[in-house]
C-alpha positions, 0 to 999 in steps of 0.5 A: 500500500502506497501512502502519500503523508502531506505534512509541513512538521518534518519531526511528525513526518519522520515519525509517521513515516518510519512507523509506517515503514516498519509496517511494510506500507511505502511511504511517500513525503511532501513538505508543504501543499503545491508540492504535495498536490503536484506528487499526487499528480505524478504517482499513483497512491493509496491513500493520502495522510493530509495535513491541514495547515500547511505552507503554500497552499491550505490542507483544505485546498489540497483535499479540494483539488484532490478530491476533483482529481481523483474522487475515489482516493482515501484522504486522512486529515491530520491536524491540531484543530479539533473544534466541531467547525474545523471537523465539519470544513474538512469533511466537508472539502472532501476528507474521509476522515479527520484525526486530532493531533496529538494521536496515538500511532496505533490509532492512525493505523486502525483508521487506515486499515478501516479505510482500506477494509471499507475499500474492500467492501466495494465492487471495485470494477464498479464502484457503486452501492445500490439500495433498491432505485438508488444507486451511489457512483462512488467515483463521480460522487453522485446519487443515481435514482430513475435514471436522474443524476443527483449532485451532492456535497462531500458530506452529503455524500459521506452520510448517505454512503455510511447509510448505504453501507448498512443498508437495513440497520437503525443507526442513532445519531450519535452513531453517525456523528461518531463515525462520520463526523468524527465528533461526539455531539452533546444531545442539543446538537442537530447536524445530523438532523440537518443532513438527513433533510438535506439529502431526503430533500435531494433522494427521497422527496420527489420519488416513490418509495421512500428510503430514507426513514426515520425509527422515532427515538431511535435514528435513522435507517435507509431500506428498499 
């Protein structure tokens, strides 16, 4: 697996890449942000580790022109900003997932290897999760249904790919803010909420039947 660490601190980078190394991933290191860019570019990679604040260009530029680029790369954000705004911008640029510095080693490798499972899950010739009339294009990054493109946002994308994935199970909204913001709402916030509406106003509400459903008291599911 060949990794691309995008990271200005060159004492983090030494560490991230020798312990990477020692686990027989090949790592690949770029110091600041057009330069990091431009190296992915170049050479094919599996993964992306991302610093966001970086010299030259921001780590949210980057991930934005990555995400353009190649729409199915696997991108990490690593940084020191952890406040829910921060988290939300970088989803929302087109991040898969978002660790906080100072982060344990062990816990970068299982996210890593989540997102390298997660991959594996998907036929990757097609790369397309189906429920019923809806089918999510996970390289062009958009929703499918009665033959109607339907473009949504990074994390737009990123909630209705989890429900996708466990198409058929009620996830709480702690659950989803957990796993796909990366961030342990108290009770009084609603993003979740948010984002279902804004995608049942996108999948759901012009077409028959209804997918996306709500189990009062308990979450949300999507089904077929």
């Amino acid at each position: 697996m060949h990794i691309l660490l995008i990271e200005d601190e060159k004492k983090v980078a030494a560490f991230i890449r020798e312990g990477l190394e020692e686990l027989d991933f090949v790592v690949s290191a770029a110091f600041d942000g057009p330069e990091g860019e431009a190296l992915a570019t170049e050479q094919a990679f599996d993964l992306v580790l991302l610093d966001l604040m970086l010299p030259g260009k921001s780590g949210l530029e980057v991930c934005v022109a990555l995400r353009a680029a190649q729409p199915g790369l696997p991108i990490i954000m690593l940084t020191a900003l952890g406040t829910a705004a921060d988290k939300i911008a970088g989803f929302d640029s087109g991040a898969d997932d978002y660790l906080v510095k100072p982060f344990e080693f062990s816990e970068l490798v299982a996210r890593i290897r989540a997102l390298t499972r997660r991959s594996k899950q998907i036929d990757h010739e097609h790369r397309m999760l189906k429920v019923g009339p809806l089918e999510l294009d996970l390289d062009k990054k958009i929703a499918l249904r009665d033959e109607k493109t339907i473009t949504l946002t990074a994390k737009e994308f990123a909630l209705l790919e989890y429900l996708m994935v466990n198409r058929g199970k009620v996830l709480s909204r702690a659950q989803i803010a957990a796993d796909v913001w990366d961030i342990h709402f108290d009770t009084g916030t609603n993003v979740v909420d948010v984002y279902v509406n804004f995608l049942r106003k996108k999948v759901d509400r012009d077409f028959e039947p209804k997918l996306l459903l709500t189990q009062i008291g308990m979450g949300y599911m999507i089904d077929a």
